[in-house]
C-alpha positions as CSV (number, residue, x, y, z in Angstrom):
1,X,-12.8,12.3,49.6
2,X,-10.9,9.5,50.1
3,X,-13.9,6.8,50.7
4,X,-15.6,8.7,47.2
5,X,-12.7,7.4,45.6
6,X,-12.6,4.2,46.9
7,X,-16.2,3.8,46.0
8,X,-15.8,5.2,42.4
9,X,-12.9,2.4,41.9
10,X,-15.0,-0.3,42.9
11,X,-17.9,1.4,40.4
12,X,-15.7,1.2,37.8
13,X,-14.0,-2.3,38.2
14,X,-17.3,-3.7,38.5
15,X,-18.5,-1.7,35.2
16,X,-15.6,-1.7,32.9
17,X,-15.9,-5.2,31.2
18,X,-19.3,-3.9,30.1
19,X,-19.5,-1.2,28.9
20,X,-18.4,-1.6,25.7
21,X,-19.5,-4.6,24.8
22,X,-23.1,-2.2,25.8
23,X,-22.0,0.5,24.0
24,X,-21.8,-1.8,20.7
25,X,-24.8,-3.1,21.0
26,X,-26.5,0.4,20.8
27,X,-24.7,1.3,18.1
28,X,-25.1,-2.0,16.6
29,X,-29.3,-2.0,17.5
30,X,-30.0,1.7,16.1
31,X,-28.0,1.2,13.0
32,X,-30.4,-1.6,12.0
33,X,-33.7,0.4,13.4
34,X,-33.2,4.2,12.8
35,X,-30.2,6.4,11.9
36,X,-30.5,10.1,12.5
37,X,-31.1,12.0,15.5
38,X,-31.5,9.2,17.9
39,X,-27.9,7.5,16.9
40,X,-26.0,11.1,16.9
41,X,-27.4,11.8,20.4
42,X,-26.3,8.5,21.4
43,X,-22.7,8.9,20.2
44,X,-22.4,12.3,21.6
45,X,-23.7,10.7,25.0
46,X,-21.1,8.1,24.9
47,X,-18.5,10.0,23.8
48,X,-19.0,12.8,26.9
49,X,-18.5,9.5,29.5
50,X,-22.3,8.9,29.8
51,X,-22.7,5.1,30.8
52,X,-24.0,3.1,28.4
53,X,-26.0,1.2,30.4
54,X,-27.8,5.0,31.7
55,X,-28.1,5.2,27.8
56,X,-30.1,2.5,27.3
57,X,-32.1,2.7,29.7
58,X,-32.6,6.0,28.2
59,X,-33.7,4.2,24.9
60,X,-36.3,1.9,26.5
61,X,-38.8,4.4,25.8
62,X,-39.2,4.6,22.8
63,X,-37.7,0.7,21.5
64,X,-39.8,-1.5,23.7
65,X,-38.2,-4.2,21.6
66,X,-34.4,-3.7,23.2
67,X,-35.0,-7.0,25.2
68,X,-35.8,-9.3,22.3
69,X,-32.4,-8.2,20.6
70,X,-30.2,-8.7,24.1
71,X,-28.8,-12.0,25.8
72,X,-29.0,-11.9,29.3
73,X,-25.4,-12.3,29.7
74,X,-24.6,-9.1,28.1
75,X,-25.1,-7.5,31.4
76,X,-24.6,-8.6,34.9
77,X,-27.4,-9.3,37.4
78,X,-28.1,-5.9,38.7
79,X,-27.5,-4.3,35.7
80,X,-29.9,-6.4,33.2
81,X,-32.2,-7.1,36.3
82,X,-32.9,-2.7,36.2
83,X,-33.1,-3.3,32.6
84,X,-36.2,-5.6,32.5
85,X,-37.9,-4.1,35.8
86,X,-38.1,-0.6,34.1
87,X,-39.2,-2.1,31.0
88,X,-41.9,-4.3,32.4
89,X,-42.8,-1.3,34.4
90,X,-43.4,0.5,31.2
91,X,-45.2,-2.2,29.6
92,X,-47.8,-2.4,32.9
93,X,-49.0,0.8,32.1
94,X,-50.9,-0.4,29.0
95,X,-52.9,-2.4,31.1
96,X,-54.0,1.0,32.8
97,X,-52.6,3.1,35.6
98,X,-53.5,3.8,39.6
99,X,-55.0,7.2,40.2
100,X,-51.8,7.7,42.7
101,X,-49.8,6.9,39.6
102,X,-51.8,9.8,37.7
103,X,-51.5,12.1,40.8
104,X,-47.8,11.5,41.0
105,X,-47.2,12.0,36.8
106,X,-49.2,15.2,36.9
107,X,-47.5,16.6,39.8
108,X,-43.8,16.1,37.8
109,X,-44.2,16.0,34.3
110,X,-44.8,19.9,32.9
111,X,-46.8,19.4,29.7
112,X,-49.2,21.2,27.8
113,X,-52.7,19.8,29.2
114,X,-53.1,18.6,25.2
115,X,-50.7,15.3,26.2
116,X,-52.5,12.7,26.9
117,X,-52.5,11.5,30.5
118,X,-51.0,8.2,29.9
119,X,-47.8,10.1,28.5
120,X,-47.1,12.1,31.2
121,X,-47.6,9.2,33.2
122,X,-45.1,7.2,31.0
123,X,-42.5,9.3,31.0
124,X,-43.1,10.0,34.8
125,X,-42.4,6.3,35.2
126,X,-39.5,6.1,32.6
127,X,-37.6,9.1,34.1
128,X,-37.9,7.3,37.8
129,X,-36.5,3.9,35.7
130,X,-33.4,6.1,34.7
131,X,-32.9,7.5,38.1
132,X,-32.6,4.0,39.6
133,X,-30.0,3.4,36.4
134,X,-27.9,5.8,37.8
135,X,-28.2,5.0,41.0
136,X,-26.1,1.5,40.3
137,X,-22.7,3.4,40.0
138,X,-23.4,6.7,41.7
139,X,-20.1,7.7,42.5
140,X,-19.3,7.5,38.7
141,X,-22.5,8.9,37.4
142,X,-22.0,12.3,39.3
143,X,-18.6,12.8,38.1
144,X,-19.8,12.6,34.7
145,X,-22.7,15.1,35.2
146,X,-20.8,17.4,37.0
147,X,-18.9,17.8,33.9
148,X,-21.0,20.8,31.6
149,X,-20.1,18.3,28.1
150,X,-21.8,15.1,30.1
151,X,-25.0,17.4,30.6
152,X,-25.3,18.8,27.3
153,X,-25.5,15.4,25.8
154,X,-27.3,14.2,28.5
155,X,-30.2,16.8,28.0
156,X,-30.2,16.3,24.3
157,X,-30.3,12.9,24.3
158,X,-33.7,12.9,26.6
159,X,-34.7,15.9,24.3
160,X,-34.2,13.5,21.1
161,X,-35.5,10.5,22.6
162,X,-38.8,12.5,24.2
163,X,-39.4,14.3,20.5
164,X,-38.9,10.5,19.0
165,X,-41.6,9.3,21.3
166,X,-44.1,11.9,20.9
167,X,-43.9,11.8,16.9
168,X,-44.1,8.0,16.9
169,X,-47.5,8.9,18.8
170,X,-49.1,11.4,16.9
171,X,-48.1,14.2,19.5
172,X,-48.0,17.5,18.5
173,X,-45.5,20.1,19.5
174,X,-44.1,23.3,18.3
175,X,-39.8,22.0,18.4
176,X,-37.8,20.5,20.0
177,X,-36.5,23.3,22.2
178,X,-40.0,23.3,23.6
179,X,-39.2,20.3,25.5
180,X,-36.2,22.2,27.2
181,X,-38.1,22.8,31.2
182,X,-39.4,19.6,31.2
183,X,-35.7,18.4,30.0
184,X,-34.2,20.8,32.9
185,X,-36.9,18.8,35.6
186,X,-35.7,15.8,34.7
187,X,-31.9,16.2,35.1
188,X,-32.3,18.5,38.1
189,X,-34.7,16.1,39.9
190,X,-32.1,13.0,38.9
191,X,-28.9,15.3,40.1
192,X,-30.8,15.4,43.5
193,X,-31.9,11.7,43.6
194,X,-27.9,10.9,42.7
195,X,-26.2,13.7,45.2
196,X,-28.7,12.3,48.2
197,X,-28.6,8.8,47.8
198,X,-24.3,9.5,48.0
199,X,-24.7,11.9,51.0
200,X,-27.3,9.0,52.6
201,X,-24.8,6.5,51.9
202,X,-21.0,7.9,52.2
203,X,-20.5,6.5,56.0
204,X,-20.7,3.0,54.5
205,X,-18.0,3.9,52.0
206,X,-16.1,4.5,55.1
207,X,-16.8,7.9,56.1
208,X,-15.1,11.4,55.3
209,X,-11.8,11.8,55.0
């Protein structure tokens, strides 16, 4: 417990200067692009403790343009270097995809078999981008999902950002609540990849106390 909370204070030292200077810039970028749905699930994710660097990497699906409207010194290296790696990753795609990458998208993503393959495959790739967001500060990340608030916004801000996406793309589906399982995957599968990586790494926090 001890070495959690040694790790979590040098998470947050490391992340406090900014994250609000990120936080503005969301609100700042979505007020100029789209109001709505997409900015209310943003403010009730940053308002339940959800980093807002997890948020916008969240947001990278569906505003590919994010990088042309951010200066690389609004983040630190790790932090901006995630940013453009799951972006370009994103962007590789439309230059075709691996039949691995299929396998792999098919295997995790639970659509209806009417979403296009290149989709699934996108937001197979985009959900494994916001894992490795996480990941940065784990400590911090899974106190704030342990928390019932952090996952409700959490889950409606994929929900929002997933139903965005598939409108802008001439997707059909019946609601929004029919995204909920594939919502559930995501945060279930993150939760494990978050709770693992800590458990793989606690002895180099300096053990259990």
């Amino acid at each position: 417990m001890a070495a959690s909370k040694k790790a979590m204070k040098r998470e947050e030292s490391h992340t406090k200067k900014n994250e609000q200077k990120i936080a503005n810039f969301l609100i700042k970028f979505l007020q100029t692009k789209k109001g709505g749905g997409v900015l209310l699930a943003v403010s009730r994710a940053l308002a339940a403790n959800i980093s807002a660097n997890v948020v916008l990497h969240c947001l990278i699906l569906d505003f590919e343009d994010l990088l042309d409207e951010l200066e690389d010194d609004e983040f630190d290296g790790d932090e901006f270097s995630k940013l453009k790696e799951g972006l370009n990753s994103l962007k590789a795609l439309k230059n075709g995809y691996s039949e691995h990458t299929e396998n792999m998208a098919l295997s995790r993503i639970d659509l209806r078999n009417s979403v296009p393959v290149d989709v699934k495959i996108k937001l197979y790739v985009w959900s494994n981008n916001l894992i490795e967001a996480v990941l940065l500060y784990p400590h911090n990340s899974l106190e704030v999902f342990q928390k019932e608030n952090a996952q409700i916004s959490f889950k409606y801000l994929l929900s929002v950002i997933i139903y965005e996406y598939f409108k802008r793309n001439n997707i059909c589906i019946e609601d929004q609540s029919s995204l909920d399982p594939m919502i559930d995957n995501i945060f279930m599968n993150l939760l494990k990849k978050l709770t693992d990586h800590i458990d793989s790494t606690k002895y180099l926090d300096g053990g259990i106390n």
